[in-house]
C-alpha positions, 0 to 999 in steps of 0.5 A, spaced: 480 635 922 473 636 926 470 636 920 465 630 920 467 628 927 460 623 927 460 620 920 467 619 921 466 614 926 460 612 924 463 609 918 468 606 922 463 602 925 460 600 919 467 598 917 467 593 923 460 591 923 461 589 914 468 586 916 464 581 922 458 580 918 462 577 912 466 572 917 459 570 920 457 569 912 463 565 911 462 560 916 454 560 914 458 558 907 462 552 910 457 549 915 450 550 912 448 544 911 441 541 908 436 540 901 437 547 900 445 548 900 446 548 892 442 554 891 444 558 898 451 556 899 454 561 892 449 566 895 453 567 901 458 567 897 455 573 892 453 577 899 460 577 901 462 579 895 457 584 895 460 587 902 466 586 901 465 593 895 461 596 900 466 595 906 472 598 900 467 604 898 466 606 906 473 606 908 475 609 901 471 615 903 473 615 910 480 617 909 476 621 903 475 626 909 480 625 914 479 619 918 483 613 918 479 606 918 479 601 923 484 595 919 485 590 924 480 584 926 482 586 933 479 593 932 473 590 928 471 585 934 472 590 939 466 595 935 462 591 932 455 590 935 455 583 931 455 577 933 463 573 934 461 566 935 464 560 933 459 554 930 460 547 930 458 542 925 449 542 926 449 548 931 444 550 927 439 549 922 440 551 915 433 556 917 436 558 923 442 560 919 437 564 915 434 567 921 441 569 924 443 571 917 437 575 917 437 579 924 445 581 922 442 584 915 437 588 920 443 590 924 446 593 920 440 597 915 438 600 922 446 602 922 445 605 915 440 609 917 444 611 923 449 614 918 445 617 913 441 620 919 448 623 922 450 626 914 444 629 914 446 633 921 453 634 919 451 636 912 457 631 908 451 630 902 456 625 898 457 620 904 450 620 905 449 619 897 453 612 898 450 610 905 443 610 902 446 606 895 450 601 901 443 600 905 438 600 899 442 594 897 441 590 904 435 592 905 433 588 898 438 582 902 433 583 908 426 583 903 430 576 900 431 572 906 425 574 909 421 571 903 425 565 904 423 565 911 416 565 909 415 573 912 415 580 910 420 584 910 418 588 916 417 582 920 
């Protein structure tokens, strides 16, 4: 089906880069360490769950309109513009987990963006309408961490 050709493999994208993001907000989860642990440590958790109905209503409606969801890690990391690095104990500062968190949450509002942008082109409104939703939340996540870090969230 050539309908939808580019939002398909722009879901497909923002399929791996959900799936990288909740491994890298895992290992945020089990490595952070320091005073502010006890209030950050079950966010990580919220954000993965948050991301994990994100990445389930993107594939979803993926097959929804004839495409096939990238469904291996292999394929994950291979299209995925997010980082896949191992850390070790006091790598990073709990702050620079959060600036790392930060710049990942970036990452991919900007590849909402490009979706909503490429539905808009080819015209496939209900995609659109669960790309805004999906980036509307991220964007409040970025806004969060920002304020965290002490700066907005256009900073």
């Amino acid at each position: 089906m050539a309908q939808y050709k580019k939002t398909k493999a722009q879901l497909n994208q923002l399929i791996a880069d959900l799936s990288q993001l909740q491994v890298n907000i895992q290992q945020i989860h089990w490595y952070m360490r320091g005073s502010q642990f006890f209030k950050l440590h079950p966010l990580m958790d919220d954000y993965n769950d948050a991301l994990a109905n994100q990445l389930d209503e993107i594939a979803e409606r993926l097959i929804a309109i004839g495409g096939a969801p990238l469904s291996t890690t292999h394929e994950f990391i291979e299209n995925t513009g997010l980082p896949d690095e191992k850390v070790t104990w006091d790598q990073y500062s709990l702050k620079q987990y959060m600036e790392r968190l930060d710049t990942q949450f970036k990452y991919l509002s900007d590849q909402y963006q490009k979706g909503i942008e490429i539905t808009d082109e080819e015209k496939d409104f209900s995609t659109q309408d669960l790309l805004i939703e999906c980036h509307t939340l991220i964007d409040k996540y970025i806004w969060m961490i920002s304020a965290y870090l002490g700066r907005g969230a256009q900073d």
